[in-house]
C-alpha positions, 0 to 999 in steps of 0.5 A, a space after each residue: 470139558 475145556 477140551 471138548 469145548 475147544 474141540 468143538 468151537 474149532 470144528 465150528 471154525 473149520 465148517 464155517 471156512 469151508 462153506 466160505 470156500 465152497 460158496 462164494 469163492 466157487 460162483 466168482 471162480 465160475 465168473 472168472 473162468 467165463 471171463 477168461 473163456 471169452 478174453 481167451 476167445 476174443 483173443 484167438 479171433 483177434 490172431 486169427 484176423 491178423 494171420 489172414 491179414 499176413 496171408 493176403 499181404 503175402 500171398 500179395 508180395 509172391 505174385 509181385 514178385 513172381 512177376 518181377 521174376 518173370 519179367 527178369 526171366 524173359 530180358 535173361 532169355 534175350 541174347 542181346 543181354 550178354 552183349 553189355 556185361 555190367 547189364 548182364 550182371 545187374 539182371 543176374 544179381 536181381 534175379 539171383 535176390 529176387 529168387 531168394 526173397 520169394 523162397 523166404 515169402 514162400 515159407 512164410 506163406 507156408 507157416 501161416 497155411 500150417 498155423 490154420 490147420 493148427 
């Protein structure tokens, strides 16, 4: 009959833990997770005006220099150019810079583009 008793109190016991499980704790978890929905949501908004933000100074410094380039282009298409040698190589080398910062702006532009898609 002690055992029994036992028995019978830890059952007692075991469906009281679960009802205080089941209960309270599900109704704060379902808080918590719409907490974290919203964080969660706010967060995503908040990568998202900073992605659009990358994109126009981007977008931005590839017409700049798209420009630059352009005008380089057009001094290197004067013959007049080849006669100073140090002028020469001076247009050459920022061209040859130029080229290389605006494929590095290209790919950056690209991997933004492809983050919207994602």
């Amino acid at each position: 009959r002690a055992k029994a008793a036992a028995g019978d109190d830890s059952h007692s016991a075991l469906r009281v833990e679960q009802a205080v499980d089941e209960g309270p704790a599900s109704d704060s978890q379902t808080v918590t997770e719409n907490q974290l929905s919203y964080a969660e949501r706010k967060e995503l908004k908040r990568q998202e005006r900073r992605r659009q933000k990358d994109l126009a100074e981007i977008e931005l410094r590839i017409e700049t220099q798209e420009k630059e380039l352009a005008g380089l282009e057009a001094a290197m298409a004067d013959p007049a150019l080849y006669q100073d040698a140090s002028r020469c190589r001076e247009i050459s080398d920022q061209h040859a810079r130029l080229k290389g910062e605006l494929e590095t702006h290209y790919q950056q532009w690209e991997v933004l583009q492809l983050a919207e898609s994602a």
